[in-house]
N, C-alpha and C positions, 0 to 999 in steps of 0.2 A: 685811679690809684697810682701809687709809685711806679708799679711794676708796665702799666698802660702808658706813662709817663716814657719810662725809656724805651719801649719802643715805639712811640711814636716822634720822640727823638732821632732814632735809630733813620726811621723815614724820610724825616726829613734833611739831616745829614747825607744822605744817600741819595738824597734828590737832587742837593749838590755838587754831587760826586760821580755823577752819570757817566762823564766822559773821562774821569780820570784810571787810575791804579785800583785794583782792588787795594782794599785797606781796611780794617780792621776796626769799629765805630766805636770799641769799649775796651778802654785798657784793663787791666788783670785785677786791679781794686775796682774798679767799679763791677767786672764779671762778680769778684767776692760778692759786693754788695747787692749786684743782682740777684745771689744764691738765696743771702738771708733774705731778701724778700719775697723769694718765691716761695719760700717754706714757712715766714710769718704768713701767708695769704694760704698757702696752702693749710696750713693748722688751722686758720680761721676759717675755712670753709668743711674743714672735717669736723670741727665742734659744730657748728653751724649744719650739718646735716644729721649730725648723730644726739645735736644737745647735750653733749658732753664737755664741761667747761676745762678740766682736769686732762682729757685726752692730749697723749702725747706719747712720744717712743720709748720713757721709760716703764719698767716693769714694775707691777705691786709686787713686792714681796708673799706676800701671803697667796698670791697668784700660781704661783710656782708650783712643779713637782717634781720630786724627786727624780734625778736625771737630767732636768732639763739642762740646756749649754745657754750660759747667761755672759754678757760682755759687762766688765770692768772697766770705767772710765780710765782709769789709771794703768791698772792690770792685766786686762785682755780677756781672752777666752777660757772660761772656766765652768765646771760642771756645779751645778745647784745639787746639796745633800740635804739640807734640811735649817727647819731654824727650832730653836731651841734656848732655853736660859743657861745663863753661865752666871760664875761670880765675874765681878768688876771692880777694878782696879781703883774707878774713883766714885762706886757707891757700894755702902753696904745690903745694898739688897741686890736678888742675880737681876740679871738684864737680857732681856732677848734679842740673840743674834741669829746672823746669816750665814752658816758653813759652808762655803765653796773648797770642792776640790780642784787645786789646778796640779801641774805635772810636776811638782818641785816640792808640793806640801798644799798644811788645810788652811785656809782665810777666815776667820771670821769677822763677821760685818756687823754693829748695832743696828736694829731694823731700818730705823729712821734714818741714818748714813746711807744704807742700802737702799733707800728708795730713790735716794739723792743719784747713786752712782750707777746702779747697774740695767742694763739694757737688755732684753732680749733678745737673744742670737739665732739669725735669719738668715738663708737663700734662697731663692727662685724656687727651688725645690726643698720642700720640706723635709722630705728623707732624707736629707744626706749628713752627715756629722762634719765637724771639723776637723780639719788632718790630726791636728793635736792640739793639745790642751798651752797655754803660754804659761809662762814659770816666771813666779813671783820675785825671785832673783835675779831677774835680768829684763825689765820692764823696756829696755831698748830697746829691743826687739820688737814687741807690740808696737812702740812706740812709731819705729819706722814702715813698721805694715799700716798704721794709721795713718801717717804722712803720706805716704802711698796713694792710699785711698782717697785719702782730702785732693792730692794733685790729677787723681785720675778722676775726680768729679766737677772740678775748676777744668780742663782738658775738655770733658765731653760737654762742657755749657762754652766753650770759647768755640768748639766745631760747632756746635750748633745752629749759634750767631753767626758763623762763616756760612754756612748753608743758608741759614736765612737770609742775610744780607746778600748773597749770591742769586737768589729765589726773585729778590726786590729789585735789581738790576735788571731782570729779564724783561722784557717789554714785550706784549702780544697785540694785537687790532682788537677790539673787543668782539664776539660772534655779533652779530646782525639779528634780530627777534627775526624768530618768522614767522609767516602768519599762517604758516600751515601746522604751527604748535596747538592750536584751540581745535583742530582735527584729532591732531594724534593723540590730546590730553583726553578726547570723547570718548576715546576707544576703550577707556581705562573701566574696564567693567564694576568698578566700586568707587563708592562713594569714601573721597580719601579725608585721612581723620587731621582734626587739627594741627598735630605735629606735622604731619606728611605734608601739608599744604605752606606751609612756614618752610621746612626744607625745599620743598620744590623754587621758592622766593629765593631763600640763600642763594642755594645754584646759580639758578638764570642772574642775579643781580650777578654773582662772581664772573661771570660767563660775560654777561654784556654790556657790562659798566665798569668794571677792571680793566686794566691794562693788565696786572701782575698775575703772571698763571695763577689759577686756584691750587689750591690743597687744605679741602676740606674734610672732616672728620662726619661722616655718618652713622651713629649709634642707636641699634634700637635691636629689642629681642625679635627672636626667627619671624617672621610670619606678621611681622610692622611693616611693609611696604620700604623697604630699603631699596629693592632694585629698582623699583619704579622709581622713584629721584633716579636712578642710574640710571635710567631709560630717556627718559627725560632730557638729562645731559648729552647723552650718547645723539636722542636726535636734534639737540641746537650744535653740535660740532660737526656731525655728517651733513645736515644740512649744509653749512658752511663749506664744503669740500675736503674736509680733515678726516682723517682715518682717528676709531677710537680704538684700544685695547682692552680687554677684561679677563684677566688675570684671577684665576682660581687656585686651591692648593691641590687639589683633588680633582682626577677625571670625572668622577659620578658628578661630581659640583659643577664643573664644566661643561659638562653635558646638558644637565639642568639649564644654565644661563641661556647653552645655546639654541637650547631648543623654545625657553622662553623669548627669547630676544625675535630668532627666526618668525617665529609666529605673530608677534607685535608687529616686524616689520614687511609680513609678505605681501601685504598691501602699497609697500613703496617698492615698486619694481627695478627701482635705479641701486637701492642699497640692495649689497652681498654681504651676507655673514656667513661665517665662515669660523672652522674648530677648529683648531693644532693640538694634538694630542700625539702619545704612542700609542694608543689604538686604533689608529686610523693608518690607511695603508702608507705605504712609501711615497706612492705614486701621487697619493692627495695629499700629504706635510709637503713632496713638491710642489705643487699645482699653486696650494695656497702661499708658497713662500715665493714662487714666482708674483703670484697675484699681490703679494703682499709690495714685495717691492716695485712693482710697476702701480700701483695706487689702484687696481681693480676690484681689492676689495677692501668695504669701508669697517666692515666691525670684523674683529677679530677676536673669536674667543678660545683659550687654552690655560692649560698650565703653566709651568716653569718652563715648559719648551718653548712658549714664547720669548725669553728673555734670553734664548741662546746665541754665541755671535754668528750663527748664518741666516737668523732673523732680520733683515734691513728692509728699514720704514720708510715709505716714501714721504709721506706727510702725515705721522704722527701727531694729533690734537691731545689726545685724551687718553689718560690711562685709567682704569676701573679696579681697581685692588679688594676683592673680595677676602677677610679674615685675613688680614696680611699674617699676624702674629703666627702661622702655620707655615708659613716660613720660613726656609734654612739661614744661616747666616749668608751663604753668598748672593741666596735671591734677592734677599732683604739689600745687599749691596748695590746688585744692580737696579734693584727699584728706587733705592736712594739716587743713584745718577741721573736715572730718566725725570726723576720729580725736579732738577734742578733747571728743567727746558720744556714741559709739555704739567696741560691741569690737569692735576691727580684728586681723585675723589677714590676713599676708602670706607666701604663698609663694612662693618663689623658689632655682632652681638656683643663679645666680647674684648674690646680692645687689647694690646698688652699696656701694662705701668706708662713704657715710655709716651707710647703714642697718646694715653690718655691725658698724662703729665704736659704733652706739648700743647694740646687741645685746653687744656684747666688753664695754662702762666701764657698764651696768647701767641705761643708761633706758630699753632696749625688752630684754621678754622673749624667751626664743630656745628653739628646741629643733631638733636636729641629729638629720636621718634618715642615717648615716653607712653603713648596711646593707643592701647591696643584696639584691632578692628571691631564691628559693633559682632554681635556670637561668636569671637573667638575663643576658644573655650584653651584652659592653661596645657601646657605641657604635665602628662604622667611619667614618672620612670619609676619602673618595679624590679627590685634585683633580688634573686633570688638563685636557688640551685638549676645546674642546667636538667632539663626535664622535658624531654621533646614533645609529652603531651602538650607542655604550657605552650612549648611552640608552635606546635601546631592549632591550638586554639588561638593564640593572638594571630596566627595567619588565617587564619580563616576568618575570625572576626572583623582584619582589617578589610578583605577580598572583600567580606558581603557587603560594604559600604561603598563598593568603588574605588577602595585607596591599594597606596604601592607598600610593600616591604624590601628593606635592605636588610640583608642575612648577613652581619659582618663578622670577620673570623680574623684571627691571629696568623693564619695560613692556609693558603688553599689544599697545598701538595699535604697528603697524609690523611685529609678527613676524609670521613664516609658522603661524600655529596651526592653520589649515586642512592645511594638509602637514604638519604633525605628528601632526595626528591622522589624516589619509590614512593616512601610512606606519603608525601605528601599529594601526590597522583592519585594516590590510593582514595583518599580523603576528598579533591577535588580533581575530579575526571580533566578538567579543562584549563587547569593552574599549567603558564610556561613558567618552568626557573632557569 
């Protein structure tokens, strides 16, 4: 299609361009016309999943309620009051309109005008309102908060293309197959599901038929074998002599990895894994930041303290980005940097917008575990009032199965944790919390 069109353009331009200046492969009309066709493709794959031929970012009028904050093509941000008949000017019978309040007075809109113009008003966060309401008097204003907007989304598709084409320029050796991968792929105590087998393929071809680092998207809900692709990758780089990284948001998540990773690889005596966290004493965030910079140890897993500057990699291969989107803005900064020089593979149940956005119009690679394992049975979630009996029967129910609990709280300091763990001693003699 169009959009595959230009950047395989992009490629080969840049193939010619190896030794020269960076420089920029798509001037500011053709980014425009990149935009519209990533949102005509993008609209055609959201009718095309939902079967909705009609879908689109305007609003039905009759959709509405009372309250809601709706955007005027012309006019801006205003609140939805109702719709209702009036008389009209050029019929004699009334006609139903659209009453928006904005800060200067009431609008009304003929339904069918209205469907034409107004948009439903949105942020990342749904809670939040708008500072204020724009005034029908002075549409300038809107006006250049719209220009604004138009220039700051032309902006973030010109960096983007800068990063990409900076991505394409990087040249790596491609990793070497090994032949001790059909050992460690044995070890993998299940039988992996069609998706997971097609990922495991993406990787290794990115890995050892590319020159251009990877930066691949991994998508699939909890308990889809996502780390395993990341194990996988982890041992065709260490093989190689590269150090990988695996970057979590969360200690307990970190811990997780590292104690799964740890266990896959105690059978290779040459690789060290190894945790960075602030849980861990002083004396080991040294030990391992030594080891890190003299190359002794080859996986390294933590937090955002890995990404600190008294972090120095000796030979960095591979980064491992678990649920990046839980990520602050600075980390998210410096994971941008490192993806510009070493292959990054990202998992995540969840993507955010952008990451999925890159992954859908073709600048980051993607592969979809859509198949869940053979008995794995759905996630429950039950919300209710807090009730320590229910707690402690779902802890106990989980105990008698063999499985773990995570008690998560809003703050430690101040809760009764001593009587929770009483009463739950009480209940099970042998429970550690």
């Amino acid at each position: 299609d169009a959009i595959s069109e230009v950047i395989d353009r992009i490629r080969r331009e840049q193939g010619r361009r190896k030794d020269q200046p960076s420089k920029l492969a798509m001037g500011l009309e053709e980014v425009e016309e990149y935009i519209q066709q990533v949102k005509a493709k993008q609209q055609k794959g959201l009718q095309k999943l939902r079967g909705d031929s009609t879908l689109g970012f305007k609003v039905d009028p009759y959709s509405l309620i009372g309250g809601d904050y709706i955007v005027h093509k012309k006019y801006g941000i205003g609140r939805f009051v109702g719709i209702k008949f009036d008389d009209s000017k050029s019929s004699s019978e009334p006609v139903e309109y659209v009453f928006i309040e904005y800060a200067d007075g009431m609008a009304k809109l003929p339904v069918k005008q209205a469907a034409r113009m107004l948009y439903r008003y949105s942020l990342p966060n749904e809670t939040k309102k708008p500072r204020s309401l724009s005034k029908l008097n002075d549409t300038s204003t809107w006006e250049r908060r719209r220009i604004k907007g138009k220039v700051a989304v032309r902006k973030m598709v010109v960096d983007l293309m800068e990063l990409y084409l900076h991505r394409l320029r990087q040249r790596r050796p491609p990793y070497p197959k090994n032949p001790s991968m059909a050992e460690f792929v044995s070890q993998f105590p299940y039988e992996p599901t069609p998706d997971q087998k097609q990922a495991f393929k993406d990787v290794e071809r990115d890995l050892t038929k590319r020159e251009n680092p990877m930066d691949r998207l991994i998508c699939g809900d909890v308990g889809f074998g996502k780390t395993e692709v990341a194990m996988r990758a982890i041992f065709l780089v260490v093989s190689a002599g590269k150090q990988a990284m695996v970057l979590a948001p969360t200690i307990v998540l970190a811990k997780q990895h590292f104690d799964v990773i740890s266990e896959r690889f105690c059978s290779y005596k040459n690789v060290k894994v190894g945790l960075l966290s602030r849980f861990q004493t002083k004396s080991e965030n040294k030990r391992h930041l030594q080891m890190i910079k003299s190359g002794d140890l080859n996986v390294i897993v933590g937090t955002h303290a890995l990404l600190g500057d008294d972090v120095v990699y000796s030979k960095l291969g591979l980064l491992v980005v678990d649920e990046e989107q839980r990520f602050g803005v600075k980390q998210k900064e410096k994971i941008a940097s490192l993806k510009t020089s070493v292959d990054v593979l990202t998992l995540s149940a969840t993507p955010i917008p952008r990451t999925l956005y890159l992954a859908l119009t073709g600048f980051r690679d993607a592969s979809l575990i859509t198949t869940p394992p053979p008995e794995r049975v759905p996630i429950i979630t039950h919300l209710s009032a807090f009730e320590i009996e229910k707690v402690i029967s779902a802890i106990k129910q989980e105990l008698s199965r063999g499985g773990q609990v995570f008690y998560v709280l809003p703050r430690i300091k101040g809760n009764p944790s001593e009587y929770l763990s009483l009463r739950w001693c009480i209940f099970i003699p042998d429970l550690r919390v």
